[in-house]
C-alpha positions, -999 to +999 in steps of 0.1 A: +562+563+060+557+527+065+533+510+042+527+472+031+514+462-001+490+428-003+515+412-024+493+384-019+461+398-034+479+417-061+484+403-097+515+399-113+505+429-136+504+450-107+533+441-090+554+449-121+535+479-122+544+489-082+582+478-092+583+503-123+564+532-105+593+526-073+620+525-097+608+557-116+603+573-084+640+566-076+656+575-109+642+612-106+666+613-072+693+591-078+716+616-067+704+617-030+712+580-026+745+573-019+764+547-037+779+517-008+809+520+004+821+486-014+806+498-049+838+519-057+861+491-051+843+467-072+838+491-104+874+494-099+882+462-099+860+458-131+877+486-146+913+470-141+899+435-154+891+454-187+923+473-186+944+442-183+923+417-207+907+399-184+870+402-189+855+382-215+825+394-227+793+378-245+767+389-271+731+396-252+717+372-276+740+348-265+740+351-224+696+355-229+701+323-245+722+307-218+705+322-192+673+306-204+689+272-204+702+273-170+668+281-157+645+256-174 
């Protein structure tokens, strides 16, 4: 099915609304989509990063807050 929304005549409201009614719709068959074929490498890669000591990580307070400051 091919369908287009009028992103430009729908609010914000319901385009957050269309987002979390997609992403619902996906969660009840995330095991029919296959995962890409780079997605394996790069959790692995993650994985060895932890492994060796090499990922730093930050409190969610913290990174919200920096986050916020790079985008003002």
């Amino acid at each position: 099915m091919a369908g287009t929304l009028p992103l430009g005549k729908m609010t914000v409201e319901d385009k957050l609304r269309a987002m979390e009614e997609l992403w619902d719709d996906l969660l009840r068959t995330a095991k029919e989509i296959p995962s890409p074929s780079w997605h394996r490498d790069v959790l692995r890669a993650r994985e060895a990063r932890q492994r060796d000591g090499a990922s730093r990580y930050v409190d969610w307070t913290d990174a919200k807050r920096r986050i916020r400051e790079r985008t003002r």
